[in-house]
C-alpha positions as CSV (number, residue, x, y, z in Angstrom):
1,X,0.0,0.0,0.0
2,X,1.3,3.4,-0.9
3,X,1.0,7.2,1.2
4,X,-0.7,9.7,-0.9
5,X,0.8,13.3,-0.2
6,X,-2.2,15.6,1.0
7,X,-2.4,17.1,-3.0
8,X,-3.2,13.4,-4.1
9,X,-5.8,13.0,-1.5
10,X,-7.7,16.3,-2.1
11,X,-7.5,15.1,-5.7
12,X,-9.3,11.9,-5.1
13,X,-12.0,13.4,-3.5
14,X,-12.9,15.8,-6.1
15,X,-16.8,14.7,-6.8
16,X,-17.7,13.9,-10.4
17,X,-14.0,12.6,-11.7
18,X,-14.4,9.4,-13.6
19,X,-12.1,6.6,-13.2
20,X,-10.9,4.3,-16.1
21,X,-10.4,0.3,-14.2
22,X,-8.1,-1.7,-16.5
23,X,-7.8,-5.5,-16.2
24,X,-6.1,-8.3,-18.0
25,X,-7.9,-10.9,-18.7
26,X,-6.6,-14.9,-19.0
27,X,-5.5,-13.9,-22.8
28,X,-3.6,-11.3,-21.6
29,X,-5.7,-8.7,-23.2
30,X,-6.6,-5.7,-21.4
31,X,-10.3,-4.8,-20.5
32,X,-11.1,-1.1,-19.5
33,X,-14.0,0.2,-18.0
34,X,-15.2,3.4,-17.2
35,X,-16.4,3.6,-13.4
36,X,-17.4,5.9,-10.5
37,X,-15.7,5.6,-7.5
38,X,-15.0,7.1,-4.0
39,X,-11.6,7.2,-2.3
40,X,-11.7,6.2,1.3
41,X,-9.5,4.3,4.1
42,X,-6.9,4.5,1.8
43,X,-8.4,2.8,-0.8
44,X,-10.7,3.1,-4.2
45,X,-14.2,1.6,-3.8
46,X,-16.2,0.9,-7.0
47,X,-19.4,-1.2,-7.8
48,X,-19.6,-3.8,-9.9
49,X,-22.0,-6.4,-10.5
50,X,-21.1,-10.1,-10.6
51,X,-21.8,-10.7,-14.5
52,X,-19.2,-8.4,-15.8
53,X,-16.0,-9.1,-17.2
54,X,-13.5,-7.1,-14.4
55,X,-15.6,-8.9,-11.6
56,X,-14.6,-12.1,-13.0
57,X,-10.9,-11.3,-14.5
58,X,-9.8,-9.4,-10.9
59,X,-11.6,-12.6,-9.1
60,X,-10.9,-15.9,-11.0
61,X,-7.4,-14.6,-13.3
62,X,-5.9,-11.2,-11.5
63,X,-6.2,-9.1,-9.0
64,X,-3.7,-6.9,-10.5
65,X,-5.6,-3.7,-12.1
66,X,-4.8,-0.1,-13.1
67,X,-6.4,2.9,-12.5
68,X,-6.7,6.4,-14.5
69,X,-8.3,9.2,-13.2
70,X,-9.0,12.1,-15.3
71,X,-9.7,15.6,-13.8
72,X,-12.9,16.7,-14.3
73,X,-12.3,20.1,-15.4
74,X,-8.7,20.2,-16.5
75,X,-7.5,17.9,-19.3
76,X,-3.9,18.4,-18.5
77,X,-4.1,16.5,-14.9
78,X,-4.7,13.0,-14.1
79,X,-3.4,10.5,-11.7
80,X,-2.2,6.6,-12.9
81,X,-2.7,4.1,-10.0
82,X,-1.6,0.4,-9.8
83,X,-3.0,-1.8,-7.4
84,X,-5.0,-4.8,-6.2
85,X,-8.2,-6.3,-5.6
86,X,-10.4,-7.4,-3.1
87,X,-14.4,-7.9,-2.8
88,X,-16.8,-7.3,-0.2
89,X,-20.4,-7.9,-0.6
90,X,-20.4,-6.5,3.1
91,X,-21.4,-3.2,3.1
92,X,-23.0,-2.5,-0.4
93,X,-25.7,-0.6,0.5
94,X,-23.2,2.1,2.3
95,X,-20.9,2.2,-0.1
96,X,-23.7,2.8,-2.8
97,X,-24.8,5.4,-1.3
98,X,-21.1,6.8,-0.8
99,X,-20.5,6.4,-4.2
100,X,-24.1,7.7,-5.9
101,X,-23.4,10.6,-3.7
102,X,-20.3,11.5,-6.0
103,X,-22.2,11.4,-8.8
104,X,-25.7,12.7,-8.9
105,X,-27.7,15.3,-7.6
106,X,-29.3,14.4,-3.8
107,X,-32.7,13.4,-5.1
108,X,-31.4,10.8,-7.4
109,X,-29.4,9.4,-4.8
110,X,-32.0,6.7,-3.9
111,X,-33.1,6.0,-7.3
112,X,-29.0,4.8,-8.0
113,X,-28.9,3.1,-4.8
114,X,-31.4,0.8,-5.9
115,X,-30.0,0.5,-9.3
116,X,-26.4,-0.9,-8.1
117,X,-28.6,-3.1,-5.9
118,X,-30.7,-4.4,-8.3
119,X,-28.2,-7.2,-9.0
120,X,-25.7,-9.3,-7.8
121,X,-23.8,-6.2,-7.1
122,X,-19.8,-6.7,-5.1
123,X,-17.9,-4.1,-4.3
124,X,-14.2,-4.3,-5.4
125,X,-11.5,-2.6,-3.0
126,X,-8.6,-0.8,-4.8
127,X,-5.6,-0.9,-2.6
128,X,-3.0,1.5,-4.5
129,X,0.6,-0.1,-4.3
130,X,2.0,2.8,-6.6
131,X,1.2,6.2,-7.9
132,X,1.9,9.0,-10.6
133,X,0.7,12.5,-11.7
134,X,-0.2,12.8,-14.7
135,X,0.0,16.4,-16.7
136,X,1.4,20.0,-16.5
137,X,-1.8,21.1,-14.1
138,X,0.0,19.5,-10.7
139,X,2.3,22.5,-11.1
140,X,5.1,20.3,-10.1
């Protein structure tokens, strides 16, 4: 697990920032997917249900993924993230919320909620092991 310096964190919290999930499936082909996600006890959470492709690649073939995170309002700052998986089914409901929150305004909220629960929804635990800035905009 990596530290994230304070500018990393406030960057990861930014609401409305849309992370790209790559995986590698049992080919060795990569699979990206754009996702929501909230940044919390040191790690990315995201929602997923149990049909989809990175559910099964980061749960039967690797847990290894990478992640890119594109400001919202600047295309000249991102942040690439390498890292592993876990998932909880523990917790969904919270973490829904967490997430929707991010997202959409407050009185779509519970109208998402029920939406990532109207599957077999997991949540998958990002747990960054490395880190770089991306872009002139961090002003290094």
């Amino acid at each position: 697990m990596c530290q994230f310096p304070d500018d990393v964190i406030e960057f990861l919290q930014q609401p409305g920032q849309i992370a790209t999930l790559a995986t590698i499936d049992a080919h060795g082909f990569p699979h990206l997917t754009t996702m929501w996600y909230l940044y919390d006890d040191s790690a990315l959470w995201m929602w997923t249900w149990k049909t989809r492709i990175k559910h099964r690649i980061t749960r039967d073939h690797n847990e290894k993924v990478g992640v890119y995170i594109q400001a919202a309002d600047d295309v000249h700052k991102g942040l690439t993230l390498k890292g592993t998986v876990r998932h909880h089914e523990e917790g969904l409901e919270t973490r829904a919320e967490q997430i929707a929150r991010r997202y959409v305004p407050e009185e779509s909220v519970p109208l998402w909620i029920g939406h990532i629960l109207y599957g077999q929804a997991v949540l998958l635990q990002i747990t960054p092991v490395w880190f770089a800035r991306n872009g002139s905009s961090w002003n290094l």
